[in-house]
FITORRO-673399 format. One record per residue (C-alpha): y, x, z; residue in three letters; residue number from 0. Coordinates in nm, 4 decimals, always signed. Layout:
// residues N
[[Y,X,Z],'Ala',NUM],
...
// end
This chain:
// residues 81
[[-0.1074,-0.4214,+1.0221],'Unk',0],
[[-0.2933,-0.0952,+1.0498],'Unk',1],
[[-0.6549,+0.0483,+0.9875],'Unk',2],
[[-0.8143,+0.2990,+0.7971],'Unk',3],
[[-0.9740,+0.3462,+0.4242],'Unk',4],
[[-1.2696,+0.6295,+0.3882],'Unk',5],
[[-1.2690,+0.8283,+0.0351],'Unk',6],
[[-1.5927,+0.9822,-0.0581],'Unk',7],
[[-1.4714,+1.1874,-0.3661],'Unk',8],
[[-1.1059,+1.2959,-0.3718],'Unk',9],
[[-0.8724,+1.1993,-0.6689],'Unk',10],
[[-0.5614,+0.9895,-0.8093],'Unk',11],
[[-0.5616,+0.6173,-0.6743],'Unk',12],
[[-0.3594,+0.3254,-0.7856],'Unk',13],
[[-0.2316,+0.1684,-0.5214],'Unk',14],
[[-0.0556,-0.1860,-0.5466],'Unk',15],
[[+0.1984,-0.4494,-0.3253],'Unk',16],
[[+0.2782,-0.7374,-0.3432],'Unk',17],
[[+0.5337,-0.9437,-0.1145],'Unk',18],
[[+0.7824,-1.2034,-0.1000],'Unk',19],
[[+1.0338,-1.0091,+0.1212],'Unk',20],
[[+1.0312,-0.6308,+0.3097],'Unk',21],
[[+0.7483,-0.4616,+0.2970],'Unk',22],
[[+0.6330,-0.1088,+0.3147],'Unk',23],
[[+0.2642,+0.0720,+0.2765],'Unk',24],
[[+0.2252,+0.3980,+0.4581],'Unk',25],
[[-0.0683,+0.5524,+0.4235],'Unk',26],
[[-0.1371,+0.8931,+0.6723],'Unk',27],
[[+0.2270,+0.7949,+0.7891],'Unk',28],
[[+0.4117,+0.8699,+0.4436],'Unk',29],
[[+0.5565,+0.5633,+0.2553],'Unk',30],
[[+0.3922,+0.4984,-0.0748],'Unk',31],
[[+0.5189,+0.1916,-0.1938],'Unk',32],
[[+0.8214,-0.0342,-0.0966],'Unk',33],
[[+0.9559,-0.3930,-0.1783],'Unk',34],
[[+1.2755,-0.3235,+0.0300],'Unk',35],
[[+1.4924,-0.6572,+0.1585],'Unk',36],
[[+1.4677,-1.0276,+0.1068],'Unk',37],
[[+1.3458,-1.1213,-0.2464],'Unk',38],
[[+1.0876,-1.3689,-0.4445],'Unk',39],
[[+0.7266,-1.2052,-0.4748],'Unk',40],
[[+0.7440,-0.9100,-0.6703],'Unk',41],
[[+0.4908,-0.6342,-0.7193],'Unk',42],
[[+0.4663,-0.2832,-0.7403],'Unk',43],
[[+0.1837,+0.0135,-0.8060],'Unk',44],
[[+0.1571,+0.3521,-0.8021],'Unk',45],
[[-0.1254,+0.6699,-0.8212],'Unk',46],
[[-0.1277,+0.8488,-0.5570],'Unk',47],
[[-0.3813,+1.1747,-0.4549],'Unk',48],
[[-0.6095,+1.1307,-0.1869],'Unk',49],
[[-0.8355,+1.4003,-0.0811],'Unk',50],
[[-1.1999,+1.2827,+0.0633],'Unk',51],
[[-1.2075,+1.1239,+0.4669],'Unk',52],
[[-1.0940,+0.8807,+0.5910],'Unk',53],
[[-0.6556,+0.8207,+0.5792],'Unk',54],
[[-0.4816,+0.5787,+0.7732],'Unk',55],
[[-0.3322,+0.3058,+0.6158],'Unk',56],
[[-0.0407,+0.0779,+0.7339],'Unk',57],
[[+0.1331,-0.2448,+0.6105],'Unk',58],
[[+0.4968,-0.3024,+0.7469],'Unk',59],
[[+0.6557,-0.6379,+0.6352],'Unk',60],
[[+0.9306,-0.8176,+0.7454],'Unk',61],
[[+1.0343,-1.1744,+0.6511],'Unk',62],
[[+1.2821,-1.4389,+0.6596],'Unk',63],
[[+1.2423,-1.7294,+0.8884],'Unk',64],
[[+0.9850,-1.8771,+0.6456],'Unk',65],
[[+0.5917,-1.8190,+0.5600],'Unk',66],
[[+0.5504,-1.4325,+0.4492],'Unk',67],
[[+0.3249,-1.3608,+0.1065],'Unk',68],
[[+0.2135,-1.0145,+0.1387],'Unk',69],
[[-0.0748,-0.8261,+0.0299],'Unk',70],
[[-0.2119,-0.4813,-0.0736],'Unk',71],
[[-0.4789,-0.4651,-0.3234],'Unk',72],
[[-0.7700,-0.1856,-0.2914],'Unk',73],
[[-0.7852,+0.1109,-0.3705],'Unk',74],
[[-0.9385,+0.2597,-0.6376],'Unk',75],
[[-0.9670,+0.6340,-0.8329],'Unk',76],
[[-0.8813,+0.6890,-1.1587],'Unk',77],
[[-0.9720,+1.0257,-1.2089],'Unk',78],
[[-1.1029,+1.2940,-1.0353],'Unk',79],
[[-0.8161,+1.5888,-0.8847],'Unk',80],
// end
């Protein structure tokens, strides 16, 4: 899954996962979070810096033979760079 976020004022973001197996979020094609291999839902977050425009964002998952749970909440700044 693939689209694109828009940042109006540049600055540290949180960024969280969430998934019940593999599953990577890129955003402007560097990795920023991973849940590598098979494994019950677990959850990550991090702060990344974002500069204002818009940034590509991409969700990689893989999954056992079985329903995937996967998700990546929004965005949002904590503090200005």
């Amino acid at each position: 899954m693939s689209g694109e976020l828009s940042i109006d004022q540049g600055g540290s973001h949180d960024v969280e996962l969430e998934s019940d197996d593999d599953a990577t979020l890129l955003v402007d094609g560097a990795p920023v979070l991973a849940l590598p291999g098979w494994h019950p839902r677990a959850t990550r977050r991090t702060r990344i810096p974002l500069g204002p425009g818009r940034h590509r964002v991409e969700l990689r998952i893989a999954h056992e033979r079985r329903q995937a749970d996967v998700g990546a909440a929004p965005i949002e700044q904590v503090e200005q760079l």
